[in-house]
C-alpha positions as a LaTeX table, in Angstrom:
\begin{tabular}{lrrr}
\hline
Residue & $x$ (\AA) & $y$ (\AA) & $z$ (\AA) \\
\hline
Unk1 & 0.00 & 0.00 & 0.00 \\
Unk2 & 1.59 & 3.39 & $-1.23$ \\
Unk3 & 0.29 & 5.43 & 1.56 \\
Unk4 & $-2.97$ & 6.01 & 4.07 \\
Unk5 & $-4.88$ & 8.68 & 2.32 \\
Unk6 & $-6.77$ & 9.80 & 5.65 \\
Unk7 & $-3.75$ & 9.85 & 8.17 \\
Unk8 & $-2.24$ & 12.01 & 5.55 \\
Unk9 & $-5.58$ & 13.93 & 5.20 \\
Unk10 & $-5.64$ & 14.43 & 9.36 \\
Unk11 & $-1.76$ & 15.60 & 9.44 \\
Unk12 & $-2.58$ & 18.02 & 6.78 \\
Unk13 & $-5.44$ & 19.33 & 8.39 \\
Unk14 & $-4.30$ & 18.86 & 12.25 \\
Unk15 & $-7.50$ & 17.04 & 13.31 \\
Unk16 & $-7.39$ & 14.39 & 15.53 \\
Unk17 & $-9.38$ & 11.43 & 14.86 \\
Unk18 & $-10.46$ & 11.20 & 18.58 \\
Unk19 & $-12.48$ & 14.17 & 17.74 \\
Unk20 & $-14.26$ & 12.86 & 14.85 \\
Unk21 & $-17.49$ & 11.42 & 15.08 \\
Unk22 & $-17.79$ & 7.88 & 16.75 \\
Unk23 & $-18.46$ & 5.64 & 13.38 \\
Unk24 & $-15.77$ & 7.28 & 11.52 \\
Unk25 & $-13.34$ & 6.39 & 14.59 \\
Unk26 & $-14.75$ & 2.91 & 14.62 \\
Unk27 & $-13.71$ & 2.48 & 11.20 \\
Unk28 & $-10.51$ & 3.66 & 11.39 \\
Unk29 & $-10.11$ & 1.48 & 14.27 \\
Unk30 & $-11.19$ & $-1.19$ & 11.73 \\
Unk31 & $-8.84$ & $-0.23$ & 9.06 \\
Unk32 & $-5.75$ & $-0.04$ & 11.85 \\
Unk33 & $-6.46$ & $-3.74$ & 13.04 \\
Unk34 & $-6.88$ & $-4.81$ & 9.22 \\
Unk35 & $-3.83$ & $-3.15$ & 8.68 \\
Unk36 & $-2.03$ & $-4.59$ & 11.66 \\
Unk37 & $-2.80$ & $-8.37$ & 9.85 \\
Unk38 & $-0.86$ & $-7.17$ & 6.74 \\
Unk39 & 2.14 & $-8.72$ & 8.35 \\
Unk40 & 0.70 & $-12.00$ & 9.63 \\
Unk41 & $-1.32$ & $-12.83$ & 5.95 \\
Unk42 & 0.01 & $-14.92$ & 3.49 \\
Unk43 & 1.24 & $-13.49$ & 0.00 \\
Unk44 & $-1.95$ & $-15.08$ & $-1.38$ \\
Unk45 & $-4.13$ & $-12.85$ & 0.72 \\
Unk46 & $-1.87$ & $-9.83$ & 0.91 \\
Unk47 & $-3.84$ & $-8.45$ & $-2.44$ \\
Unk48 & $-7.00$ & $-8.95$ & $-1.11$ \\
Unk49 & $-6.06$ & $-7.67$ & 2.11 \\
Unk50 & $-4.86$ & $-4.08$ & 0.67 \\
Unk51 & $-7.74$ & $-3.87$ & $-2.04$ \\
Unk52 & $-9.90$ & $-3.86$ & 0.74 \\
Unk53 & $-7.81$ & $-1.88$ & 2.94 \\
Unk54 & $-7.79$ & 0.48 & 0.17 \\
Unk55 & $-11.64$ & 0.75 & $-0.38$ \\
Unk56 & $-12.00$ & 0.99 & 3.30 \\
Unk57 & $-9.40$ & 4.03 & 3.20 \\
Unk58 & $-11.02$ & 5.80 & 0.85 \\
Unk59 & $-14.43$ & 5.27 & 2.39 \\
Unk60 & $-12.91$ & 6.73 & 5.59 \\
Unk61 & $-12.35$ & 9.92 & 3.45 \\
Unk62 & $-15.58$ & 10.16 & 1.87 \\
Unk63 & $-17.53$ & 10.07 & 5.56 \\
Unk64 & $-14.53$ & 12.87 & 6.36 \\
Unk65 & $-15.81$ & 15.28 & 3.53 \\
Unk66 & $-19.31$ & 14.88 & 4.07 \\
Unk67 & $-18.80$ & 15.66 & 7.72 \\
Unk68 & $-16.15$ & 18.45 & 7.36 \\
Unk69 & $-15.48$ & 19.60 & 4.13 \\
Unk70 & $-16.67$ & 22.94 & 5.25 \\
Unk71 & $-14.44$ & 23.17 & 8.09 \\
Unk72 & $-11.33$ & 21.99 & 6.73 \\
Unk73 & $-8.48$ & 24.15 & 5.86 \\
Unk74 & $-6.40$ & 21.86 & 3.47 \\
Unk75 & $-9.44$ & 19.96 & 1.78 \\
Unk76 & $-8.15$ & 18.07 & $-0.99$ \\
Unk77 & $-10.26$ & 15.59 & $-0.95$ \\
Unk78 & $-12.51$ & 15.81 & $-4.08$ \\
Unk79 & $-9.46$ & 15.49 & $-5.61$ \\
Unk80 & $-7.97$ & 12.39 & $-4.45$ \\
Unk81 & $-11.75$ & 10.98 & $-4.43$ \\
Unk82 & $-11.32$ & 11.59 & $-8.63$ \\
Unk83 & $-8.23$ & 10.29 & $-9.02$ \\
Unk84 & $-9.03$ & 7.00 & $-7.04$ \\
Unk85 & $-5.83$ & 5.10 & $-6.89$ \\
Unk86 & $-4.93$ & 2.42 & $-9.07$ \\
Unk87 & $-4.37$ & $-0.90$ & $-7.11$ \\
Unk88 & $-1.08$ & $-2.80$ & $-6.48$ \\
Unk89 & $-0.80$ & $-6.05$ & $-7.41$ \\
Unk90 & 0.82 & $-8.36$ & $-5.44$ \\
Unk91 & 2.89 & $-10.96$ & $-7.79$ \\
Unk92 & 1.85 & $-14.80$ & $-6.10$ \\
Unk93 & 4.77 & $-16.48$ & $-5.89$ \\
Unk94 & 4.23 & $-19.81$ & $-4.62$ \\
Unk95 & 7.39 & $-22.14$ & $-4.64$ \\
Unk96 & 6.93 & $-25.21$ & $-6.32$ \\
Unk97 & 7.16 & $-28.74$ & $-3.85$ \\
Unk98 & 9.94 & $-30.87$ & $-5.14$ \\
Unk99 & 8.76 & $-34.77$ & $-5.25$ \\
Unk100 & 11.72 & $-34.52$ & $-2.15$ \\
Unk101 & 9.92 & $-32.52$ & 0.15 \\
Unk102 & 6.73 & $-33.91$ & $-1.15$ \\
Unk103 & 8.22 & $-37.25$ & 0.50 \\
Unk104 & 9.91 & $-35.21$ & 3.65 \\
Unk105 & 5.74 & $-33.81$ & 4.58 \\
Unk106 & 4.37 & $-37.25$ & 4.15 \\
Unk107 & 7.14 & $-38.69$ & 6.37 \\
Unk108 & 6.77 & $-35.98$ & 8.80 \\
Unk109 & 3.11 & $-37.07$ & 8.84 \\
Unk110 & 3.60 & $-40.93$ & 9.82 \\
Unk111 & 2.12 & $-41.33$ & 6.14 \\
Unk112 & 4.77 & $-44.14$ & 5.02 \\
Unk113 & 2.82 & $-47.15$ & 4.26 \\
Unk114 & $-0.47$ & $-48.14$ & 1.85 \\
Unk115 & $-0.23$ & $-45.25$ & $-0.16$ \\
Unk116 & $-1.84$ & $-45.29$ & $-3.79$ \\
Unk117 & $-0.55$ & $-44.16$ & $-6.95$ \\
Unk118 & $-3.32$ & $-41.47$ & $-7.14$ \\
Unk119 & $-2.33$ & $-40.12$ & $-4.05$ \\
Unk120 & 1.33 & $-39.50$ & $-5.04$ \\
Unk121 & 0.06 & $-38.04$ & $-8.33$ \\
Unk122 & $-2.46$ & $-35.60$ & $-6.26$ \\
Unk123 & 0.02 & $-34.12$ & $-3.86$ \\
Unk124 & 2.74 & $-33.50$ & $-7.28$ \\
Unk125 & 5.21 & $-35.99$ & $-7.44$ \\
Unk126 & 6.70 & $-36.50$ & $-10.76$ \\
Unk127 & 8.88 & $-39.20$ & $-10.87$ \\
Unk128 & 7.73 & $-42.48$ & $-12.41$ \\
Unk129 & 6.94 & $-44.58$ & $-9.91$ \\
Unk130 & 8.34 & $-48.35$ & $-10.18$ \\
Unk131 & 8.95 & $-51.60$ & $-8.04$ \\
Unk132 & 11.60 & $-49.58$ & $-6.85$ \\
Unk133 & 11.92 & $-45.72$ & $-7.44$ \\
Unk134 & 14.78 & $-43.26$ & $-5.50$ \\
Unk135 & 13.49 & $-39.86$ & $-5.01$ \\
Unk136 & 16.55 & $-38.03$ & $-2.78$ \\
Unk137 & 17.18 & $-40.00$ & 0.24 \\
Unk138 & 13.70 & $-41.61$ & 0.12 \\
Unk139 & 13.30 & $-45.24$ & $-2.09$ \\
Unk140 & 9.45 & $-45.96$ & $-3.08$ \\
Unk141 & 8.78 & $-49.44$ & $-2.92$ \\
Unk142 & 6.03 & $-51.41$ & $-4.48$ \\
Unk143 & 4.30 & $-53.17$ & $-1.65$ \\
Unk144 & 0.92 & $-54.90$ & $-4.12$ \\
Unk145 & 1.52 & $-56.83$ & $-7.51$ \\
Unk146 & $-2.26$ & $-56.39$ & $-8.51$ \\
Unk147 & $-2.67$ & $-52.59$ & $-7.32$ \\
Unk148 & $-0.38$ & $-49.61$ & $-6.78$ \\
Unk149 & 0.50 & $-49.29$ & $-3.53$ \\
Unk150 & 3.40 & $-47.98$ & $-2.02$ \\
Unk151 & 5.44 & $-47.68$ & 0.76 \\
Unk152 & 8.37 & $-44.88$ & 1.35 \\
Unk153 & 11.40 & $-45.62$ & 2.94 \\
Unk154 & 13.95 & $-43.29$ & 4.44 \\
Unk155 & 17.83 & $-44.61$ & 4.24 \\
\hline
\end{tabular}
């Protein structure tokens, strides 16, 4: 987020928000907690996050000018209302599991024994899978001559 249109808008205008009516301080207590989970969110919600972080932002102007705009010495307002800014998009970068670490989570999990073909295919791995295949420092036996089932070993 570039910047927070209304804290600029206060600083300008030396008004403190403890002064403004209650539901505009409500909302900017709403905005400051959403704000707050920018941190904590993952990249995949981070966009989501500011757009509506942004829409609450300017909202938080608009009740501003409808309740002041008389009153206010540096109202610039109308303009930035106008020239409503243009979103920034987060770029979703999610690194790709290797069939490696695909075999580390299932070990971590106690998941080592029974496990079907499909399931291997659904959580990504890409190796072929043999009688005997040797993914890292995992080796995925064959445990079933008439079905694919599997078992991972660690050596």
């Amino acid at each position: 987020m570039k910047k927070i249109e209304h804290q600029v808008f206060l600083k300008n205008n030396t008004l403190d928000k403890k002064l403004l009516l209650q539901p505009i301080q409500e909302k900017i207590k709403i905005f400051d907690r959403m704000y707050a989970l920018l941190e904590t969110v993952s990249d995949c919600e981070k966009g989501d996050l500011l757009e509506q972080l942004e829409e609450l932002d300017l909202e938080i102007l608009e009740d501003i000018d409808e309740e002041y705009a008389d009153k206010l010495e540096f109202n610039e307002i109308e303009e930035e209302l106008e020239s409503k800014p243009k979103l920034e998009k987060v770029p979703i970068q999610k690194p790709k599991p290797t069939d490696e670490s695909i075999l580390d989570e299932l070990t971590k999990m106690g998941r080592t024994q029974d496990i079907g073909r499909a399931t291997f295919r659904d959580l990504g791995i890409k190796a072929e899978l043999g009688w005997q295949t040797t993914i890292g420092k995992y080796t995925i036996k064959r445990t079933s001559v008439f079905r694919y089932r599997y078992a991972i070993e660690q050596h």
